[in-house]
C-alpha positions in Angstrom: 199.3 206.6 155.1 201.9 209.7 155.0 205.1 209.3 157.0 207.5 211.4 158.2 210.6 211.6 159.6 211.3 211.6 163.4 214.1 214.4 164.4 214.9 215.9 167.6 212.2 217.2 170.2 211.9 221.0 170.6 210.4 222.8 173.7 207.2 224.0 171.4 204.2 222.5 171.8 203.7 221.9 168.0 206.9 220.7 167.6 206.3 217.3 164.6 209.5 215.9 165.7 210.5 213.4 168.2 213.7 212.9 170.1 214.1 209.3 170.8 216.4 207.3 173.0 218.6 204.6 173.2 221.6 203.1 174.9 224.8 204.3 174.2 227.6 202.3 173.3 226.1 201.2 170.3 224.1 197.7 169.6 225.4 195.3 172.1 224.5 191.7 170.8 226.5 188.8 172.6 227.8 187.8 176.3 231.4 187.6 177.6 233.1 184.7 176.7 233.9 182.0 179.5 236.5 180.3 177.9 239.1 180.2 175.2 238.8 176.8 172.9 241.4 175.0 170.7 243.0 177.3 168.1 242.1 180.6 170.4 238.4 180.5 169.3 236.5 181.8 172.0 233.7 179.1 173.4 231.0 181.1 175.0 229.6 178.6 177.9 226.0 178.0 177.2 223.3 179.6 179.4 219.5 180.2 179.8 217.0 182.7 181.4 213.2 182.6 181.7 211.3 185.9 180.3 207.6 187.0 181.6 205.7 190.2 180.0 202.5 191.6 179.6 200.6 190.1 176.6 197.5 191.7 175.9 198.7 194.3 173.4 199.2 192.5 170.1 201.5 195.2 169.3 203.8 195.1 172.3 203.8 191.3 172.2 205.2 191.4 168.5 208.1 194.1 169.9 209.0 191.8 172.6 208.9 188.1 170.2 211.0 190.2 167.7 213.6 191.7 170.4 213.8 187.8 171.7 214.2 186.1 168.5 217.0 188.7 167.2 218.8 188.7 170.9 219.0 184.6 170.0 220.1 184.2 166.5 222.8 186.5 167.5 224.2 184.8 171.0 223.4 181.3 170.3 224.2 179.9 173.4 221.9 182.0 175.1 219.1 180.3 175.5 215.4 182.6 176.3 212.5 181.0 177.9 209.3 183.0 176.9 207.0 181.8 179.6 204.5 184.7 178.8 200.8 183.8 177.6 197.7 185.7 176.1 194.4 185.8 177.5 192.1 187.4 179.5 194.0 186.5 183.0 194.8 189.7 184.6 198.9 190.3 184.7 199.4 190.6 188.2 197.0 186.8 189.0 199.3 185.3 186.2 202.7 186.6 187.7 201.2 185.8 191.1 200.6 182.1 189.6 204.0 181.5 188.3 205.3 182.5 191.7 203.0 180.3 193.4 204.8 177.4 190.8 208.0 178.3 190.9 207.9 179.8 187.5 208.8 183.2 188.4 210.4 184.5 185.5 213.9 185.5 185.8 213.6 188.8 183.4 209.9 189.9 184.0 207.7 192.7 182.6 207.0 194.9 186.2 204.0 196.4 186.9 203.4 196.2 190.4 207.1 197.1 191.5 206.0 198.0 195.1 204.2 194.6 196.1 207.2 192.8 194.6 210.1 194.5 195.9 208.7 194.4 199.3 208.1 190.6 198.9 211.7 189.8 197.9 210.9 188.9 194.6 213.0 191.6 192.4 217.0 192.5 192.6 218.1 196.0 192.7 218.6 197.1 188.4 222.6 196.9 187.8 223.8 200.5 187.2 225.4 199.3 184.1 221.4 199.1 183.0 220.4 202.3 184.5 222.8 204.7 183.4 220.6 204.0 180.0 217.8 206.4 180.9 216.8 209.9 181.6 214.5 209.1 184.6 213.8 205.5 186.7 212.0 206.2 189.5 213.1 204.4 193.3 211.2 202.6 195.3 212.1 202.5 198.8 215.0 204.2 197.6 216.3 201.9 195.7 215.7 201.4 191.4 214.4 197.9 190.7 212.8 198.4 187.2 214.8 199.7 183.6 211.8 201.5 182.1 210.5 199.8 178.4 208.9 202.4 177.1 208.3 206.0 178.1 204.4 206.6 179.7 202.0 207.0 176.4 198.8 209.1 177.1 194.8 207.5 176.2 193.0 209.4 173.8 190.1 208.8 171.3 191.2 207.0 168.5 188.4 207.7 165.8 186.8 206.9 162.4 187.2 209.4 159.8 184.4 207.8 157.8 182.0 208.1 160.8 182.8 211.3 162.0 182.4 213.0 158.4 178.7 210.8 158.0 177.5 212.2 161.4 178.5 215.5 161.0 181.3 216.3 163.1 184.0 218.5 162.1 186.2 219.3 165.4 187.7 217.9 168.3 185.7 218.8 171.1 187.0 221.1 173.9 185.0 219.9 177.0 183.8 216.4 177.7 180.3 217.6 177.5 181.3 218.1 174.1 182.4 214.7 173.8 178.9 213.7 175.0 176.7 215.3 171.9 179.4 213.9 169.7 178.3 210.7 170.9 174.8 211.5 170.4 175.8 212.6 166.7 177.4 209.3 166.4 173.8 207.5 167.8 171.4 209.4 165.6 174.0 208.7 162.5 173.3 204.6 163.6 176.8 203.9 164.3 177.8 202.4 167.9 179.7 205.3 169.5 182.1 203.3 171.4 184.0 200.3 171.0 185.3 198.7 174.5 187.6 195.5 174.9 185.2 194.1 178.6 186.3 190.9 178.0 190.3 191.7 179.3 189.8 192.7 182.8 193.1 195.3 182.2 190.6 196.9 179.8 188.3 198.7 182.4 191.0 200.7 183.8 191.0 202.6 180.7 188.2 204.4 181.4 187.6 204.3 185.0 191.2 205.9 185.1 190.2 209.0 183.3 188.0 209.9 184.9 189.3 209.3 188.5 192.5 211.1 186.8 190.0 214.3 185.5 187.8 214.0 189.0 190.9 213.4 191.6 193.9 212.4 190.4 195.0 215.5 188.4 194.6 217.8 191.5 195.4 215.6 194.7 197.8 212.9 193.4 198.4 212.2 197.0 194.4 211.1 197.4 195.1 207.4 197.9 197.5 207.6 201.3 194.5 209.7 201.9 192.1 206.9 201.1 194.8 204.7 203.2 194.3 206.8 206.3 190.8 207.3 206.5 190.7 210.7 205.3 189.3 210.5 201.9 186.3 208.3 200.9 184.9 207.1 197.9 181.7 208.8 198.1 183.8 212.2 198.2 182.5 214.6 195.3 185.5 214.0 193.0 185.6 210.0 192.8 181.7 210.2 193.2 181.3 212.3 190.1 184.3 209.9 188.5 182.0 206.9 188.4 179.0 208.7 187.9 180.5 209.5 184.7 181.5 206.4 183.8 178.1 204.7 184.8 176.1 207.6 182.4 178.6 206.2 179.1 177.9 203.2 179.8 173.7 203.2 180.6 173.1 206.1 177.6 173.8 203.6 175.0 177.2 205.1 173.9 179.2 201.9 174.8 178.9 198.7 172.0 176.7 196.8 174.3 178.5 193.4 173.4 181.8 194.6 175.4 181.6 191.7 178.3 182.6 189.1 175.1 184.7 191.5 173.3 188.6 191.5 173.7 191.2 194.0 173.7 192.2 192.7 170.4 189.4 192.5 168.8 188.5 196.3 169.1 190.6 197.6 166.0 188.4 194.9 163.9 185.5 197.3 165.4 186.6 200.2 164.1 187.9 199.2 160.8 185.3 197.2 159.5 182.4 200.0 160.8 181.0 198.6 163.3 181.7 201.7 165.8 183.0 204.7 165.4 185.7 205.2 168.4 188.2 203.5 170.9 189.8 204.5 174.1 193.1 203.8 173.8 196.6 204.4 173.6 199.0 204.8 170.6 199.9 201.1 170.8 196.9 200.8 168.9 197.9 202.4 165.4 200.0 199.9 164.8 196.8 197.0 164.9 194.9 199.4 163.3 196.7 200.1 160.3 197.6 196.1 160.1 193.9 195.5 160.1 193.4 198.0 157.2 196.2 200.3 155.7 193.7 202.0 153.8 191.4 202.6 157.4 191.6 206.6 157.9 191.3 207.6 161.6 192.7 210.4 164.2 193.5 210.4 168.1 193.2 213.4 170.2 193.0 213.8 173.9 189.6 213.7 175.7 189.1 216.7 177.7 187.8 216.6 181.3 184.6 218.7 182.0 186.3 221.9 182.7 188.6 222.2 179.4 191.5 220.6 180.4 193.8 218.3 178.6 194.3 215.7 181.7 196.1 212.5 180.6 198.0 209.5 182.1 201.8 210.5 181.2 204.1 210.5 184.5 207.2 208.4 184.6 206.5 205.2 187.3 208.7 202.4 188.5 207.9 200.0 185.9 209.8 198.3 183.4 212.0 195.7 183.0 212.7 194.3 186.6 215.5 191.1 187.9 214.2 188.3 190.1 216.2 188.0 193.1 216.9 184.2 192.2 218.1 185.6 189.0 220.4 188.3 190.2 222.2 185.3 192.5 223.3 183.3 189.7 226.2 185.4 187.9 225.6 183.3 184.8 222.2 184.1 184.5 222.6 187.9 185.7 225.4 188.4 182.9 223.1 187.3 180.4 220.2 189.3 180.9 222.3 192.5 181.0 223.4 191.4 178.0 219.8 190.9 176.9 218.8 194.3 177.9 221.7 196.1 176.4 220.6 194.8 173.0 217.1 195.4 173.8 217.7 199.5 174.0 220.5 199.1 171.4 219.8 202.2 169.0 218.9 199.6 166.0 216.9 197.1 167.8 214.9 199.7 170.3 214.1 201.9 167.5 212.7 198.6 166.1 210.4 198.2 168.9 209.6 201.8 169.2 207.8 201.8 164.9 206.2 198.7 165.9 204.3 199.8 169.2 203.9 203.2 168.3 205.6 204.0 171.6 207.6 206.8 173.4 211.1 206.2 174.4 212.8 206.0 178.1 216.2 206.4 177.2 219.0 209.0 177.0 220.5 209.0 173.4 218.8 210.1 170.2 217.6 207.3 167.5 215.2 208.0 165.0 212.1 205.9 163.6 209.0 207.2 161.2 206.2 208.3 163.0 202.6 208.0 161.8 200.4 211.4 161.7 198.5 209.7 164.8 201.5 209.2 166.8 202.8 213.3 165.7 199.5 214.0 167.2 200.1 211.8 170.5 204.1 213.8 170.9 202.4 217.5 170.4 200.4 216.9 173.6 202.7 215.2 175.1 205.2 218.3 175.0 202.4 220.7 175.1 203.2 222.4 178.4 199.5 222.7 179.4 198.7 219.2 179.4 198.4 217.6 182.9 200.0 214.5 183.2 199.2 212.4 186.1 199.5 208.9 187.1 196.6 206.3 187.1 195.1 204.8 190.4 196.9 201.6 190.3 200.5 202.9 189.4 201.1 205.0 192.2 203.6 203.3 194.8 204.7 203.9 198.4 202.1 205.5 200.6 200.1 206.2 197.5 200.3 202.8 196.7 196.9 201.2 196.1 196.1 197.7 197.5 197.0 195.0 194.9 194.0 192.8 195.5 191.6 195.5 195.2 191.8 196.6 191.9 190.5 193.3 189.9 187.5 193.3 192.3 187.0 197.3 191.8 186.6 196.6 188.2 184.4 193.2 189.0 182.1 195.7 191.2 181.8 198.1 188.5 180.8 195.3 186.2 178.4 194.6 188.4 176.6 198.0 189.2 176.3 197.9 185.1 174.7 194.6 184.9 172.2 195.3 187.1 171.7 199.1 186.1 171.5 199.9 190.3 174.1 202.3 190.2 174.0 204.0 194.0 176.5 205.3 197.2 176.5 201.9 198.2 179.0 200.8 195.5 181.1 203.2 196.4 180.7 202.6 200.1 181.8 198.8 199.3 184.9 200.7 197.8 185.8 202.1 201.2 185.1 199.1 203.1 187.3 196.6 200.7 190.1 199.0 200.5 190.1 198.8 204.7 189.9 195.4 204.5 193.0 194.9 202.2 195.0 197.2 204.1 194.1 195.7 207.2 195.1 191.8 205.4 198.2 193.0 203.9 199.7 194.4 207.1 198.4 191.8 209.8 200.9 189.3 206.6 203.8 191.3 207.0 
C-alpha cells in the first residue's frame, strides 16, 4: 500500500497533510530521583501504579501495551499494573466492577467523565499535563481528563473487489444512495454489511449516526431536552433515527450472524470476502491491513438523507483521567505524570498515532506516514462543511445522558430486531427508562 508523508495541516479542505501533536519538551522517559546512593549515583525509590483502558480495539490495545512496555524498560523502578481485559463486557460495567473491588485503576482510560467526577472517583489533571493540548474540555468547570487521541469520524470502510464486481463506481451523495448500493451489493451475492453484535460498544456505531443525522447535528442540546420532559423519543427526528436503523437491519443488508460476531472479528469479514463493508472508524486500517497487506479497500463518510456530511468529531472530556486515591499519594501522582509525559512524547505518541490510525490532541507538530485511507479520513475532517457533532452518550452536564440507560437502549434495540415488532412502543419504553434513571440517580445523590 502507497504511503506518504504527513506535513503540516492547511486550512483547505483537500489539504493531504496532517499536522500532528505532541508534548513539548521533548521525550520525557524517567521520574525524579528520591535519593542520592554511594558514589553520587542517583537511586530512584521504587514505585507502582495500576493502569485501566478500553480494550476492544485490537489496535488501540496494541498502542497502549507498546507505550507501557517502553515507559518500563526505560524507568525500571516504575512498576505498571495493566489491570485492563478484553471481552465483550461493556467499559463502563467493567470500571464500575473494579470500583465495586477496590480495583479502581489509578491511571484509567475515561469515558464517562461526568458520572465519575461527580462520584469522587477522578482528581483534577495537573496543569503540568494539560498545558500539552490544544483543547480539554471542563466538566463542572474543572479539567479531569488529558485527551488520548483527537475525536476520529465513522465512515464506510469498503471492499474494492466488491464494489468493482457489483458495479459501483462512486461514493454516494445521499443515504438513499447508500441504500441501492446495498442492493447492488445483494444482487452481486455479497453480504452488504459486516457488524461486530457480539460487543455491546458495537451498536452505538450505528444507532449514533443516525440519531447524529436525525437530531444530534441540529439540536445538540436535545438530551437536557429529553431530561426535562420536553423532547420524546417518538419525536420525528429520533423516530425516523431508529426507523432507519430497524430498515438496515430487517432488508437483509446486515450479515445476519452479527449477535456471535465480535468487533474483532469484522476485518476477517471483509478481507477474506465474506461482506463487502464496515462501519467504522480509522482505527480499523491498521487490523485491516494486518489481516491482509495486499486487501484493497476505501473509507468515505456516509451521508445523511439530505446530502450532508454529518459525523462524530467534536472534542469531549475524555481521555486519560487520575483516581482521586491516586492523586493523594505523591509517589504515585509523580509517576504517572511521568508516565503521561512519555506517553505524548513526540517519538513515542507518534508511535501510537501509525499504529491506531488516529488523530492527535496535542499542541506541537510530529510527523508519522499516513495510509491513503487515513488522507481520506483528515480531508473531511478539515473540510469546512462537514458537521461534526457529538454522539448521544458523550455529551456531559445537562446534556449528559443517564449512564445506566444506554446498555439497556442497545439491549432494547436488540430486541425489537429479534422479534421483527418494530413499533412506538419501543420508543415509548425509551422515554419511560430514561425518567426512571433520572428519577434513581437523583433520589442517590
Amino acid at each position: 500500500m502507497t504511503k506518504k508523508k504527513v506535513s503540516t495541516i492547511v486550512a483547505s479542505a483537500m489539504a493531504m497533510s496532517l499536522m500532528l501533536s505532541a508534548c513539548g519538551g521533548g521525550n520525557s522517559g524517567s521520574a525524579p530521583a528520591d535519593n542520592a546512593g554511594a558514589g553520587g549515583t542517583e537511586q530512584k525509590k521504587p514505585v507502582s501504579f495500576t493502569i485501566g483502558y478500553a480494550t476492544g480495539d485490537p489496535a488501540g490495545k496494541q498502542a497502549m501495551v507498546e507505550a507501557i512496555a517502553a515507559f518500563t524498560k526505560a524507568n525500571p523502578h516504575i512498576k505498571i499494573t495493566d489491570l485492563s481485559e478484553g471481552g465483550s463486557q461493556a467499559y463502563l460495567d467493567w470500571l464500575k466492577t473494579k470500583d465495586a473491588v477496590n480495583e479502581f485503576p489509578d491511571l484509567v482510560e475515561m469515558r464517562d467523565t461526568q458520572l465519575f467526577a461527580d462520584a469522587g472517583k477522578i482528581a483534577e489533571m495537573p496543569s503540568e499535563i494539560l498545558e500539552l493540548f490544544k483543547d480539554a474540555p471542563k466538566i463542572n468547570g474543572k479539567n479531569y481528563t488529558a485527551p488520548i487521541y483527537g475525536t476520529s469520524p465513522q465512515g464506510i470502510i469498503y471492499s474494492k473487489k466488491a464494489y468493482t464486481d457489483a458495479g459501483i463506481t462512486a461514493e454516494p451523495k445521499t443515504y438513499d444512495e447508500f441504500l441501492a448500493i446495498q442492493e447492488k451489493l445483494k444482487a452481486s451475492g455479497i453480504t452488504p454489511i459486516t457488524f461486530g453484535g457480539k460487543d455491546i460498544f458495537h451498536w452505538g456505531f450505528w444507532v449514533n449516526k443516525f440519531l447524529i443525522d436525525e437530531v444530534f447535528a441540529d439540536d445538540p442540546n436535545w438530551n437536557s431536552k429529553r431530561t426535562k420532559g420536553q423532547a420524546s423519543f417518538t419525536d420525528a427526528g429520533p423516530k425516523k433515527a431508529m426507523e432507519s436503523l430497524n430498515e438496515l437491519f430487517t432488508k437483509g443488508y446486515v450479515d445476519k450472524g452479527y449477535l456471535s460476531t465480535a468487533d474483532n472479528q469484522t476485518a476477517s469479514m471483509l478481507v477474506t470476502g465474506k461482506a463487502a463493508q464496515l462501519f467504522s472508524g480509522p482505527w480499523m486500517f491498521g487490523q485491516i491491513a494486518q489481516a491482509d497487506p495486499k486487501f484493497e479497500f476505501g473509507w468515505y463518510p456516509l451521508p445523511d438523507r439530505k446530502g450532508r456530511i454529518v459525523v462524530h468529531g467534536m472534542n469531549s472530556p475524555q481521555g486519560w483521567a487520575l483516581s482521586t486515591k491516586a492523586a493523594a499519594d505523591p509517589g504515585k501522582k509523580a509517576a504517572i505524570v511521568e508516565y503521561l509525559k512519555f506517553f505524548f512524547s513526540k517519538e513515542q505518541y507518534a508511535k501510537s498515532l501509525k499504529i491506531g490510525s488516529a488523530i492527535p490532541s496535542t499542541k506541537e507538530a510530529i510527523t508519522y506516514e499516513s495510509s491513503p485511507q487515513m488522507q481520506r479520513v483528515l480531508e473531511v475532517m478539515n473540510d469546512p462543511k462537514t458537521i461534526k457533532s457529538l454522539q448521544i452518550n458523550v455529551y456531559w452536564g445537562e446534556n449528559q445522558m443517564p449512564s445506566q440507560w444506554r446498555n439497556w437502549y442497545y439491549k432494547l434495540i436488540q430486541e425489537w430486531l429479534a422479534k421483527g415488532d418494530f413499533s412506538d412502543e419501543y420508543l415509548k419504553k425509551m422515554d419511560a427508562e430514561w425518567d426512571a434513571n433520572i428519577k434513581a440517580n437523583a433520589a442517590a445523590k
